[in-house]
N, C-alpha and C positions, 0 to 999 in steps of 0.2 A: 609634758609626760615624764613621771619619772617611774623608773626599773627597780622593784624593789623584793627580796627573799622572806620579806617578813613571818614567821610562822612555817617556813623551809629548812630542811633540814638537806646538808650537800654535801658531797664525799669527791673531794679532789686528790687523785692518786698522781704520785710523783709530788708532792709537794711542800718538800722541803727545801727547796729553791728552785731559781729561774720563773717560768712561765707558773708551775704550780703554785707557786708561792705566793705569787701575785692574785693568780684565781681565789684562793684561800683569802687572800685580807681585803680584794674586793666585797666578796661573799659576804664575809663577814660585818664589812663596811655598812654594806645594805639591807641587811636582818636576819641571814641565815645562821643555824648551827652548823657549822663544818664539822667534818671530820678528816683530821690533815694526816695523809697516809704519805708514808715514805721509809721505804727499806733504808735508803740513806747511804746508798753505795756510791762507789764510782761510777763516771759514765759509760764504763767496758761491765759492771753490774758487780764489781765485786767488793766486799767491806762493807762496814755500816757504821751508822754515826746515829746521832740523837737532833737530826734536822728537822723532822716534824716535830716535835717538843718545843725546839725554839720559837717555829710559826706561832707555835698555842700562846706560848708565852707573848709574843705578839701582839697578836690576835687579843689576849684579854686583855692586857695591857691597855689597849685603845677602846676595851668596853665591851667587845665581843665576847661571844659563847664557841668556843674549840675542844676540843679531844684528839688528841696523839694516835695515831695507829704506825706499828711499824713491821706490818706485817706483809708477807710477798705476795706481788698482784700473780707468780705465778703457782701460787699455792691456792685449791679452790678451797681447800677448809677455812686456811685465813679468809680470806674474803668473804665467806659464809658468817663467819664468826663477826667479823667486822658488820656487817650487815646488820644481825643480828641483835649486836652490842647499842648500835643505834638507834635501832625499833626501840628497843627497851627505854634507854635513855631519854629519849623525843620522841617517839611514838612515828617515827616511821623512815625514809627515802625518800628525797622527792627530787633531787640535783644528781646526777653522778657526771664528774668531767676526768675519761679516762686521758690520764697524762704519762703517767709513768713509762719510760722508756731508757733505750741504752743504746750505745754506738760501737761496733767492735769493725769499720772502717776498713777494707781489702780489696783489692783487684778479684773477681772473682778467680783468675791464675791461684791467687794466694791466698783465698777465703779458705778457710777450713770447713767439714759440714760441721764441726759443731758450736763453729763462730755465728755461722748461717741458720741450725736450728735455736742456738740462745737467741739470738734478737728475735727472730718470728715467734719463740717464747715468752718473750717478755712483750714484744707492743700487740701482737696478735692473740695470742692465746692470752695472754691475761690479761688485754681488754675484754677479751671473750667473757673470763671468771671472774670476772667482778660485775661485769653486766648482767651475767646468769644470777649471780649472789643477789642482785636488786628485783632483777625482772616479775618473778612473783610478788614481791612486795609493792610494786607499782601497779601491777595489772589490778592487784585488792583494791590499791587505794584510788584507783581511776588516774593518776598520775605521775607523770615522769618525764622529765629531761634527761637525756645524755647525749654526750659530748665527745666522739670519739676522736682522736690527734692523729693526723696522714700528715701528709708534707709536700714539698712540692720534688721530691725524690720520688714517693708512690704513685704522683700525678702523670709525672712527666721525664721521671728518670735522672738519674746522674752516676757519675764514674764513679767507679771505687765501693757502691753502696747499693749492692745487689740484693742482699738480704732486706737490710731497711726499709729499701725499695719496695719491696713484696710483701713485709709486711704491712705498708703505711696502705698501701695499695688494696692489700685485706680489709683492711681497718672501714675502707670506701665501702669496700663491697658489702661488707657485715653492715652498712650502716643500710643500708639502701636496701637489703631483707628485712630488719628489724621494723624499718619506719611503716613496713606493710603490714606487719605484724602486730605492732603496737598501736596501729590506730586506731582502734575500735576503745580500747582502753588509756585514752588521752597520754599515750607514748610516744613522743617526739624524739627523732631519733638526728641529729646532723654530725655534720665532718668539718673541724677546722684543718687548716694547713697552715700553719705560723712560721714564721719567720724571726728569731729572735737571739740575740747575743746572751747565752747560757752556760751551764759550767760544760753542757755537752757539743759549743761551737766555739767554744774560747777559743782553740785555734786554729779557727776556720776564718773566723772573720778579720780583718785589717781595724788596728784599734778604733777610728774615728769611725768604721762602718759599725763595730761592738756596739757602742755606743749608741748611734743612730737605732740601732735595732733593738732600744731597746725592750726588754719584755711586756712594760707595762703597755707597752701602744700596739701589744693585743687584747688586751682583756676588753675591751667595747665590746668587738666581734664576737668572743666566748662567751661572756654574759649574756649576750646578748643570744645566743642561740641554744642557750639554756633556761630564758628568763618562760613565763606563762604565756608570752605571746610568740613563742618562738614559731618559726618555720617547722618542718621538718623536710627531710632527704635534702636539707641545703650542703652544697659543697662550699665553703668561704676559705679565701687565703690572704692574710692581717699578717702586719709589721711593717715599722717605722712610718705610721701613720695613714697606710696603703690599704687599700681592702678593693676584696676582689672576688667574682664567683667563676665558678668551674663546673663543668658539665659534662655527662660520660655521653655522649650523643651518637646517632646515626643518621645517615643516608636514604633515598629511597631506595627501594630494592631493586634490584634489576632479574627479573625473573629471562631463564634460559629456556627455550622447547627441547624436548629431549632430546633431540639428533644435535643440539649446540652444547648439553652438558655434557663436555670434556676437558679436559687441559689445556688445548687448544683454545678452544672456545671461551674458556672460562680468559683465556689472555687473551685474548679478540675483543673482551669487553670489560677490562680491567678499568681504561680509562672512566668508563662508565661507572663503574662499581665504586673506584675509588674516590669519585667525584663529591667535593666540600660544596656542596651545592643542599639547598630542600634539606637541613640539617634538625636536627628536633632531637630532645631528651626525653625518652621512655621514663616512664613513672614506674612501670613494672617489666620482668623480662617477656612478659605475653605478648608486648609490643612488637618484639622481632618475628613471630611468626605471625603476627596482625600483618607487621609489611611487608612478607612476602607474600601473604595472599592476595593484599591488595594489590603489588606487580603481575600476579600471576591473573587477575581477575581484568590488567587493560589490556593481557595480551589475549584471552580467553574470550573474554566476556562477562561481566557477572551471573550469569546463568550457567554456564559452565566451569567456574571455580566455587569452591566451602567458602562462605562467609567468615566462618569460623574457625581455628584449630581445635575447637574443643569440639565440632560436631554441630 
């Protein structure tokens, strides 16, 4: 079997180096038009540079088809425009792999809010504007990949990186409304979580781990959950040859009778509640009041509980 963008047209944002850069000259490797966006900042977001230009340069170089964008994912005109600019040129969307991100790194002691609103501005909200910038153009064309970037900071947490956290965390949650949204109109929606030595972990990682990590041994997993036969609502987390899925899961319910729902009560039966046991991944959020009625229905009876939340 081989994975091919032939007659695709793909917009990788952030990527004028690291992890983007590499998405871009896969892409291009395998038949798609890209469009290589990159503000071209530092990884705290500030300055700019002409690093999607070089990709293109690249990119043709080895026989590819690219165009330069350097516009901000959190500007929604740019992104409109960029959109735009590519229907015309190739006649439509069909790839989007949001990348582009930023690190402003703090105990939250010492976060600022407005260290904490720029990162949720930049990986959240303008994943958001760039995906809105597509979304009509996919639903016309009955098609769409995208690709949102969490980590395993949004998954599972880590010090110092409160904001990122929240946003990479968002990035999940947005994915997993949209893929319901988009499915009637062939929009596959998933979440990588990478792991990868970049200009925004240089010095995070120990040289010989840099190394190990390096970028390109995520892009299988990327491509791959943006190619035609992708998943959707998949959670995947790639680097240094590793790949792995994640899953936002629940419990059975443990339904209370009235005279036991109290605070009390409710810690009389914590062990119960909290229990890793009977675990399962909801497809939609209807699920959680599915299993609460299903608890409420083995303590009732089914003739005396709603089958339903909706009536």
């Amino acid at each position: 079997m081989t994975i091919d963008f032939k007659d695709k047209v793909a917009i990788v944002t952030g990527a004028g180096g690291g992890l983007g850069r590499e998405y871009a000259l896969e892409l291009a490797r395998r038949g798609a038009k890209v469009v290589v966006n990159d503000l071209g900042g530092a990884r705290d977001g500030t300055g700019h540079s002409d690093a999607a230009l070089k990709v293109v340069e690249e990119i043709e170089a080895a026989g590819g088809t690219a165009v330069s964008n350097g516009g901000s994912v959190t500007d929604y005109e740019q992104m409109e425009k960029m959109v735009a600019d590519a229907k015309q040129k190739w006649g439509g969307v069909h790839v989007l792999i949001n990348n582009a991100g930023v690190l402003r790194d703090r105990t939250f002691a010492k976060m600022t809010p407005e260290d904490f609103e720029f990162v949720l501005k930049v990986h959240l909200t303008g994943s958001t504007f760039v995906t809105k910038a597509c979304w009509e153009l996919m639903r016309e064309q009955a098609y769409g990949r995208i690709l949102m970037t969490a980590s395993s900071t949004g998954l599972f947490g880590n010090f110092g990186q409160a904001n990122y956290g929240a946003a990479k965390l968002g990035l999940a949650g947005l994915t997993k409304t949209l893929q319901l949204e988009g499915a009637k109109y062939n929009i596959r929606v998933n979440t990588l979580s990478p792991v990868a030595g970049t200009r925004m972990t240089e010095d995070l990682f120990p040289e010989q781990a840099f190394k190990l990590f390096d970028p390109k041994n995520v892009v299988p997993a990327a491509l791959f959950l943006v190619s035609e036969d992708a998943p959707t609502n998949a959670i995947v987390g790639a680097g240094a040859g590793g790949f792995h899925s994640a899953w936002v899961m629940m419990n059975d319910a443990v339904w209370l009778p009235e005279d036991e729902r109290t605070v009390e009560g409710f810690a009389a039966n914590w062990e119960a509640i909290s229990a890793q046991t009977n675990l399962r991944a909801p497809n939609s959020g209807s699920e959680q009041s599915g299993a609460i009625l299903t608890a409420m229905q083995k303590v009732l009876g089914a003739d005396a509980a709603p089958s339903s939340a909706r009536g």
